[in-house]
Backbone as CSV, one residue per row, in Angstrom:
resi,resn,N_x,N_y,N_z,CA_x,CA_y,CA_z,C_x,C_y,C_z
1,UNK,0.850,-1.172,0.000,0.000,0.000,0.000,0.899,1.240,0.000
2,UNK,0.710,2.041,-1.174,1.295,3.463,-1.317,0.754,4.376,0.325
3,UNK,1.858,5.090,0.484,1.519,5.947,1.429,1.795,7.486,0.866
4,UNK,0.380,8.507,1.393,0.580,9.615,0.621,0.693,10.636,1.660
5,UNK,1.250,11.578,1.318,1.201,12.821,2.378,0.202,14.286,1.628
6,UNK,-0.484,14.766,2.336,-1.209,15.867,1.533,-0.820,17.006,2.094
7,UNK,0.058,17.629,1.632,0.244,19.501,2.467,-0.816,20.204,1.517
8,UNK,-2.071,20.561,2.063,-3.220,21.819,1.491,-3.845,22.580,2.779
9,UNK,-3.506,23.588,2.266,-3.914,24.648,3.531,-5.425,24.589,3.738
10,UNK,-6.305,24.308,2.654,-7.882,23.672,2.975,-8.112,22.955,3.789
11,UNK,-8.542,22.889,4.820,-8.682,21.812,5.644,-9.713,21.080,4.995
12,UNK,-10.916,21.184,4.434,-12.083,20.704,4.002,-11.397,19.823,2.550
13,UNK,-10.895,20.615,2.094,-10.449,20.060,0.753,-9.495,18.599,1.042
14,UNK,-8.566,18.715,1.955,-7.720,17.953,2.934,-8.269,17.040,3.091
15,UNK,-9.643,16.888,3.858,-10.117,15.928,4.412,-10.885,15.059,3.147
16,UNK,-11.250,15.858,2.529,-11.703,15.442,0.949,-11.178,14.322,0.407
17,UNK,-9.866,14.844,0.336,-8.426,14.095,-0.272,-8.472,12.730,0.131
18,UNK,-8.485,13.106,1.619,-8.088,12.062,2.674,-8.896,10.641,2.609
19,UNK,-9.919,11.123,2.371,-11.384,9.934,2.157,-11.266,9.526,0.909
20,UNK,-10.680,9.943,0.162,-10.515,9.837,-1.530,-9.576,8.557,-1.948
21,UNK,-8.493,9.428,-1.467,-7.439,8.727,-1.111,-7.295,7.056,-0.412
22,UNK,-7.927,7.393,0.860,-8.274,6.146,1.380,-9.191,5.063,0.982
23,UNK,-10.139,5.155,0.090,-10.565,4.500,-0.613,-10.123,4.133,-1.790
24,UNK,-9.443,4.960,-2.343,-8.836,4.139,-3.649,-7.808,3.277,-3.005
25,UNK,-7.481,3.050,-2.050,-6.370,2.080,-1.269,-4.814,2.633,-1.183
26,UNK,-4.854,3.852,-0.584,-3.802,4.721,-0.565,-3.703,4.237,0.890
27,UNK,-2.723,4.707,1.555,-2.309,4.620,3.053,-2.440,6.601,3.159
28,UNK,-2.876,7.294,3.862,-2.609,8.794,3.845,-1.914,8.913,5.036
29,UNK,-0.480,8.836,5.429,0.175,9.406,6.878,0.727,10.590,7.384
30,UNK,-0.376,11.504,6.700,-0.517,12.874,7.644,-1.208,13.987,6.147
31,UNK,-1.730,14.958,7.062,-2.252,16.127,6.573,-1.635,17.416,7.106
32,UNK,-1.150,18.366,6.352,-0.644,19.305,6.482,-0.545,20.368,6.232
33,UNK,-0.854,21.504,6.764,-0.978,23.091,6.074,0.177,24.135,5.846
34,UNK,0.939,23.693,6.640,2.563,24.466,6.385,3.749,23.634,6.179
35,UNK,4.255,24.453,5.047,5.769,23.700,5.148,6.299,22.941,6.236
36,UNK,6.400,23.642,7.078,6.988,23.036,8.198,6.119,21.725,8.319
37,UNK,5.047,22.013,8.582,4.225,20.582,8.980,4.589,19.264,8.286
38,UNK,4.424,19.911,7.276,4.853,18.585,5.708,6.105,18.014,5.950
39,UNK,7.122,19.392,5.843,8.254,18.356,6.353,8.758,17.416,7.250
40,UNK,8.274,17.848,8.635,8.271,17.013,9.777,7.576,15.439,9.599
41,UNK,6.071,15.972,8.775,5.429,14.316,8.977,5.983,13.429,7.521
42,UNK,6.522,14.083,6.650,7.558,13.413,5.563,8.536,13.282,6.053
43,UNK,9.497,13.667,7.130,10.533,13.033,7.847,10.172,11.592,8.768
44,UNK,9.075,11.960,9.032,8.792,10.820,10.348,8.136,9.576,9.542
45,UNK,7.312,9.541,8.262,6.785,8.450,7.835,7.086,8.214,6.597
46,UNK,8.028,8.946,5.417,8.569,8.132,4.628,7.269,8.013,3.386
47,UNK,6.777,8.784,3.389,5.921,9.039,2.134,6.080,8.488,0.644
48,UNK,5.201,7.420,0.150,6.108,7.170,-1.211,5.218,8.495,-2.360
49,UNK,4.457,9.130,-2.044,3.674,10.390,-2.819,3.546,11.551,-2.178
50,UNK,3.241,12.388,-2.215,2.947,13.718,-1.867,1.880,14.423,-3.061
51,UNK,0.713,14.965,-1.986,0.148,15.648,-2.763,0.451,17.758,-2.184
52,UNK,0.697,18.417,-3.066,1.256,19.130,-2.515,0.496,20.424,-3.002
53,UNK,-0.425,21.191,-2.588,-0.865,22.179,-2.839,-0.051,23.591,-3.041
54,UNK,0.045,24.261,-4.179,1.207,25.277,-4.283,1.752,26.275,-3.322
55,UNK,0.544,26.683,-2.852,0.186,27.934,-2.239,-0.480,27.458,-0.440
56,UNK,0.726,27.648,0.086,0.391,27.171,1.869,0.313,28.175,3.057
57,UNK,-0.479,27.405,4.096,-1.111,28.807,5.298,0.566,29.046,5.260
58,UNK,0.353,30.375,6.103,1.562,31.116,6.662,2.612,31.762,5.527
59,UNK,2.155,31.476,3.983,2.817,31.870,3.132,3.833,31.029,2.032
60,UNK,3.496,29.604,2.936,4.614,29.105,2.464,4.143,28.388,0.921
61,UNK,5.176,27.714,0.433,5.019,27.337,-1.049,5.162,25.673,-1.173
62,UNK,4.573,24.659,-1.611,4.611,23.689,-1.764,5.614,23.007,-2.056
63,UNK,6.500,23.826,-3.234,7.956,23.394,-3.433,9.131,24.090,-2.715
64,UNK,8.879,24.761,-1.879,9.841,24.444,-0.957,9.910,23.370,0.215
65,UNK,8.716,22.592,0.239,8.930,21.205,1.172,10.248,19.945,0.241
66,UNK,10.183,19.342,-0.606,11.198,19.123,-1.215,12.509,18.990,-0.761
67,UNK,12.861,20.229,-1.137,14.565,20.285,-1.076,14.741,20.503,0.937
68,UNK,13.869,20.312,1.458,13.808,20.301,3.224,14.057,18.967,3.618
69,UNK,13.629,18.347,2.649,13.616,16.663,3.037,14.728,15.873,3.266
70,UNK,14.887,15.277,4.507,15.969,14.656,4.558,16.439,13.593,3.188
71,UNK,14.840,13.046,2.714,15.109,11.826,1.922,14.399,12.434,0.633
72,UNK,15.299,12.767,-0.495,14.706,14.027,-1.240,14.170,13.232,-2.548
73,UNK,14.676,11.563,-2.570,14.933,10.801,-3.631,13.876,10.425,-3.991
74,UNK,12.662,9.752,-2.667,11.895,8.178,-3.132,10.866,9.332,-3.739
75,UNK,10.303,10.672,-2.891,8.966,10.484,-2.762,8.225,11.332,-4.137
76,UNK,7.056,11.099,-4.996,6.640,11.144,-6.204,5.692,12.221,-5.635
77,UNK,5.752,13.487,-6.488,5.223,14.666,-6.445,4.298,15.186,-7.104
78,UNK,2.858,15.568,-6.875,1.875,16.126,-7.614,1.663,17.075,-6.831
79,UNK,1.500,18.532,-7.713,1.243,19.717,-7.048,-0.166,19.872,-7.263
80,UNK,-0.919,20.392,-6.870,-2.139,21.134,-6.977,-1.879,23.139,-6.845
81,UNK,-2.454,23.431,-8.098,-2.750,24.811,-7.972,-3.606,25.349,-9.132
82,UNK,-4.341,26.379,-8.538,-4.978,27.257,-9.371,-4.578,28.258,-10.281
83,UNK,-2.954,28.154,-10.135,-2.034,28.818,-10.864,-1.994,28.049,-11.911
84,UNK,-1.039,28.395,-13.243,-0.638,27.887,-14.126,0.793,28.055,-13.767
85,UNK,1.366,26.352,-13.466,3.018,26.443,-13.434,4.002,26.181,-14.135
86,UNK,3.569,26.041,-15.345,4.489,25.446,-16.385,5.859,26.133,-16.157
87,UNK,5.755,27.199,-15.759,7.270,28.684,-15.981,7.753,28.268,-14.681
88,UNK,6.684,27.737,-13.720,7.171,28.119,-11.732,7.901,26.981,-11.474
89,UNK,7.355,25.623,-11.833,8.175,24.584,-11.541,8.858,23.537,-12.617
90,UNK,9.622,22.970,-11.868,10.902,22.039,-13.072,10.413,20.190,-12.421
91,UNK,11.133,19.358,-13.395,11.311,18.378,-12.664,11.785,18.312,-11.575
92,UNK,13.000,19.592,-11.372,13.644,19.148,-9.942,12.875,19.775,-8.736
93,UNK,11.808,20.119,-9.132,10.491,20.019,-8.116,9.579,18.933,-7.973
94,UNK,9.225,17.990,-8.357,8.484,17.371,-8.289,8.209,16.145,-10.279
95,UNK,7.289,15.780,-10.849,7.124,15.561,-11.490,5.851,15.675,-12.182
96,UNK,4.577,16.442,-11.447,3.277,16.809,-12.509,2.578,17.904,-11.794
97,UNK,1.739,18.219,-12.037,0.968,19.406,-11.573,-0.392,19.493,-11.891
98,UNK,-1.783,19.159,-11.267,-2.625,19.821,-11.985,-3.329,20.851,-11.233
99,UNK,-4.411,21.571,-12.217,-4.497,23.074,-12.345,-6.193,22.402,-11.876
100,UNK,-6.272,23.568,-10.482,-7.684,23.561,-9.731,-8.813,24.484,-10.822
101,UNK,-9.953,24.278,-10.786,-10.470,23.366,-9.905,-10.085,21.877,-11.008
102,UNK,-10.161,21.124,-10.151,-10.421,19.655,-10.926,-11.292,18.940,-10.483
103,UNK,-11.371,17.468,-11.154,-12.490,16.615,-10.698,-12.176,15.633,-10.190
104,UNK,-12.485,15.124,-8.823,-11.859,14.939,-7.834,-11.435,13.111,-8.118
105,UNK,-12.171,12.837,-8.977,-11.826,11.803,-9.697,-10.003,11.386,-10.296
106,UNK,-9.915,12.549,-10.709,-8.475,12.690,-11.771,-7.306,12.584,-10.443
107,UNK,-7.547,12.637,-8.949,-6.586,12.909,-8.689,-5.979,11.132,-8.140
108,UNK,-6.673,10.266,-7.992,-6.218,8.974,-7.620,-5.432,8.675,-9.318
109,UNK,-6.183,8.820,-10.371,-5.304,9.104,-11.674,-4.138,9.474,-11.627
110,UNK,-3.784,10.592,-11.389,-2.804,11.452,-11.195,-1.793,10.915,-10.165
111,UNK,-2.238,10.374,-9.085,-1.098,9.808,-8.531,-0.481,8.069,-8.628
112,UNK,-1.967,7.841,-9.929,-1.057,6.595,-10.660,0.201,7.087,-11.424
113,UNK,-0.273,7.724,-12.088,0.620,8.294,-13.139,2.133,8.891,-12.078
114,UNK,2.089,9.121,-11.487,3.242,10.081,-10.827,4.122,9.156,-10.151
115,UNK,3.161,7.953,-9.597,4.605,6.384,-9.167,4.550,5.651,-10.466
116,UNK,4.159,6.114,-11.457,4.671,5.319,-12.432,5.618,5.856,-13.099
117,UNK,5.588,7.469,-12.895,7.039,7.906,-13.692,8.005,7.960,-12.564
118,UNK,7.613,7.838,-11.557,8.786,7.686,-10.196,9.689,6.318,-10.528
119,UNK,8.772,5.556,-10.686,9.212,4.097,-10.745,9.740,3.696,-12.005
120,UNK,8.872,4.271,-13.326,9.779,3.535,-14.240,10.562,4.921,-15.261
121,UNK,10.098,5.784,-14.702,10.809,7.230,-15.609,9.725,7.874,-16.832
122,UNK,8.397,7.423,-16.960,7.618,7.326,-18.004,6.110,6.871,-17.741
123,UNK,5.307,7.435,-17.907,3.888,7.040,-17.853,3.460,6.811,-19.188
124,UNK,2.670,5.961,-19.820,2.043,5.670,-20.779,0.072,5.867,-20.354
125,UNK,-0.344,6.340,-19.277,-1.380,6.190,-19.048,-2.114,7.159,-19.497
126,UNK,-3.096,7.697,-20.026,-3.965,8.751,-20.525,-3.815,9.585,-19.205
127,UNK,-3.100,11.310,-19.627,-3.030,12.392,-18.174,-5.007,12.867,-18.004
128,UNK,-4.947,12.857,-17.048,-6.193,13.736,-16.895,-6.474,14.864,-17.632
129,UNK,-7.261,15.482,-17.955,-6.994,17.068,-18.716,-6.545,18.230,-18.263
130,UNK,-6.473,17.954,-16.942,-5.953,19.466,-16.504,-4.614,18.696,-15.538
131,UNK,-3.587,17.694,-15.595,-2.953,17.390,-15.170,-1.510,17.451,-16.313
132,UNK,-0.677,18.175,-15.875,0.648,18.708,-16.984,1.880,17.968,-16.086
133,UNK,2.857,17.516,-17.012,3.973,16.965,-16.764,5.409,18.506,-16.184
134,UNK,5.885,18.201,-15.625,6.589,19.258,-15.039,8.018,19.047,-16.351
135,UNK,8.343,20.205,-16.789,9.770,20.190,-17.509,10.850,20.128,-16.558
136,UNK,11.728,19.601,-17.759,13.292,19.289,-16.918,13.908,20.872,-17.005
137,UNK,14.591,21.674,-16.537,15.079,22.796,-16.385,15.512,23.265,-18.198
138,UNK,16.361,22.627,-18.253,17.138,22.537,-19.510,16.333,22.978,-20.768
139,UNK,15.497,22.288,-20.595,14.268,22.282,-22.110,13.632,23.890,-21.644
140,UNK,13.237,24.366,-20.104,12.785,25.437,-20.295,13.498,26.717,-20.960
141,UNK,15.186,26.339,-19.927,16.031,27.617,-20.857,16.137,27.018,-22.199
142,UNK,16.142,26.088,-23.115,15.846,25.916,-24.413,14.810,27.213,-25.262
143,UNK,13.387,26.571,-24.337,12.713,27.313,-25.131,12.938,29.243,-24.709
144,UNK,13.301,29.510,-24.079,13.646,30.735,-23.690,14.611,31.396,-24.691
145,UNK,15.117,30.661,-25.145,16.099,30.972,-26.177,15.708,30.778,-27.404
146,UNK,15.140,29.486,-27.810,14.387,29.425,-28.890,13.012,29.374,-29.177
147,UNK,12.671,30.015,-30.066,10.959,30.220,-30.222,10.797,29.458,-30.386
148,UNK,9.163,28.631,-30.733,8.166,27.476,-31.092,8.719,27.488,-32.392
149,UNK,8.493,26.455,-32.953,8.493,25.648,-34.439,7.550,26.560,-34.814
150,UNK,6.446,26.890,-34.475,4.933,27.696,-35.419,5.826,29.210,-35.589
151,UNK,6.286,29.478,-34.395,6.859,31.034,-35.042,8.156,31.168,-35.514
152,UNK,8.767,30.090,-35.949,10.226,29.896,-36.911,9.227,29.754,-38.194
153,UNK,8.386,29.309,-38.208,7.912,29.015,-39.603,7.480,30.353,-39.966
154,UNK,6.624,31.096,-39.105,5.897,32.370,-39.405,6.961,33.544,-39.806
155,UNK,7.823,33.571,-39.307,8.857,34.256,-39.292,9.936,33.928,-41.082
156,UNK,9.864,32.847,-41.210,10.258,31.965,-42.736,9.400,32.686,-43.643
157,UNK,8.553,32.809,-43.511,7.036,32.978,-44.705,7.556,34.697,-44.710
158,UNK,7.496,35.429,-43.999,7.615,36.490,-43.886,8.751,37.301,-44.692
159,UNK,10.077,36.349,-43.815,11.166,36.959,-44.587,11.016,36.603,-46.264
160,UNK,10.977,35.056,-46.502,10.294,35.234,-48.049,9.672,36.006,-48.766
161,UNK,8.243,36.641,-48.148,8.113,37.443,-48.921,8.543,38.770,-48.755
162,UNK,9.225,38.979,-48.048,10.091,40.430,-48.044,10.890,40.798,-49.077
163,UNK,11.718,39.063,-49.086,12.727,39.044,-50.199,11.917,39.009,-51.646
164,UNK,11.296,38.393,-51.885,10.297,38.369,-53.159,9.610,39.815,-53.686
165,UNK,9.122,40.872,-52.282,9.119,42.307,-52.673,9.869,43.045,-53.377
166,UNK,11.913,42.835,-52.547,12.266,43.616,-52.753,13.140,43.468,-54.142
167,UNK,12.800,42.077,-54.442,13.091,41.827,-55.885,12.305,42.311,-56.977
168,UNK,11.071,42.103,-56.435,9.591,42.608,-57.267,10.188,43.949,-57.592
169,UNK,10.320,44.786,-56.072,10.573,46.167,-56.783,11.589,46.984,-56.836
170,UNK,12.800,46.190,-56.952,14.178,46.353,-58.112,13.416,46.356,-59.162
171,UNK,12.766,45.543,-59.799,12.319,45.294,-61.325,11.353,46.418,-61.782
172,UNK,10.750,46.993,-60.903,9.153,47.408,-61.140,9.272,49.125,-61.117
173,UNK,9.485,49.785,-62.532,9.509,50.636,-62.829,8.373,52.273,-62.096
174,UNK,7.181,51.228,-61.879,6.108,51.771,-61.535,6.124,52.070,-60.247
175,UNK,6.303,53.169,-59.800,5.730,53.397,-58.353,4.652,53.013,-57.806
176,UNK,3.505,53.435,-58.254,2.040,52.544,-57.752,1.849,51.330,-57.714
177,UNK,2.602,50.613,-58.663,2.412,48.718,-58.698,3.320,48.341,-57.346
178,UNK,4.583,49.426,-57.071,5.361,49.221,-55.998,4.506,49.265,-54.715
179,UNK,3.885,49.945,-54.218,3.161,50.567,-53.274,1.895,49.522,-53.059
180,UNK,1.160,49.037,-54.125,0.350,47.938,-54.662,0.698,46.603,-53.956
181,UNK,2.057,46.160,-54.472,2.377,44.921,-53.950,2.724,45.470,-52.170
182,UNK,2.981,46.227,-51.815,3.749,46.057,-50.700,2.597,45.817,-49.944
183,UNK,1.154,46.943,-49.928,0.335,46.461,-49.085,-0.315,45.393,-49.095
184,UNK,-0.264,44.631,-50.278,-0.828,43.279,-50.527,0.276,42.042,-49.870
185,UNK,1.432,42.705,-49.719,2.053,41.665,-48.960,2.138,41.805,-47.399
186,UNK,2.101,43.073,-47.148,1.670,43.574,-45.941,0.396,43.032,-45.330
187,UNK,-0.608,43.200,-45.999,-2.036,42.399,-45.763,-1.774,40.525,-45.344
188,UNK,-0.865,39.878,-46.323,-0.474,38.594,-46.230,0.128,38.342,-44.938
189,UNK,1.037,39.278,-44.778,2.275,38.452,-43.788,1.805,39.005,-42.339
């Protein structure tokens, strides 16, 4: 039997979890509203999951329980927030995230999926819809540096026809046919 830890500053939502949890055949060994709390009862019982709400009483943040942990290795991480974290967290926070509200269904889902990429590095299971895989650091400064594939292409089309203008009007004696094409390519691009 998986054992889960829940840090959510909801108490109601918490207890939610808790009954949720325990029926899908989870072990739950503790509930928690502050960092601190989380860490202490993830020191004392060895959690193989964590459900970890982003945003905790007293201010604190979900991913800073983590790197507090004596044992930073075993335990498999799903955040909960109403935020969008794709930018906030990395793998080396945890490994998924989903985005409140959800259906309370998705979350015994969600923490299949999260000991299965704990355990084998990879889930093959259908994600819930509002449940996102956390990036590895690397790929984020990637894309920070490089744009999407859709706007390398958009950006391709563009300069093409820039170059195709300014050939057009080297050739094009006519001022008005000049002026003609440009807003018609202007209109295009």
């Amino acid at each position: 039997m998986l054992k889960v830890l829940i840090a959510e500053d909801s108490v109601i939502l918490a207890d939610i979890l808790e009954l949720l949890l325990i029926s899908e055949g989870y072990e739950v060994c503790g509930l928690a509203r502050t960092v601190e709390e989380a860490v202490e009862l993830a020191d004392l019982h060895k959690p193989d999951l964590g459900i970890f709400d982003f945003r905790l009483a007293c201010g604190g943040y979900g991913s800073a329980i983590p790197p507090l942990l004596k044992d930073k290795t075993n335990i498999g991480i799903l955040y909960a927030s109403g935020d969008r974290l794709e930018d906030t967290l990395t793998l080396a926070d945890g490994e998924v995230y989903i985005q409140k509200p959800y259906p309370l269904d998705d979350i015994a889902k969600s923490l299949r999926i999260v000991h299965e990429i704990k355990t084998d590095g990879y889930s093959n299971s259908v994600f819930p819809k509002k449940l996102h895989l956390l990036k590895n650091p690397v790929d984020l400064q990637f894309e920070a540096i490089c744009p999407p594939r859709h706007t390398i292409e958009k950006l391709l089309r563009q300069q093409a026809a820039l170059a195709h203008f300014g050939s057009f009007a080297f050739r094009e004696p006519d001022l008005q046919n000049i002026l003609t094409e440009a807003a018609r390519i202007c209109a295009e691009s």
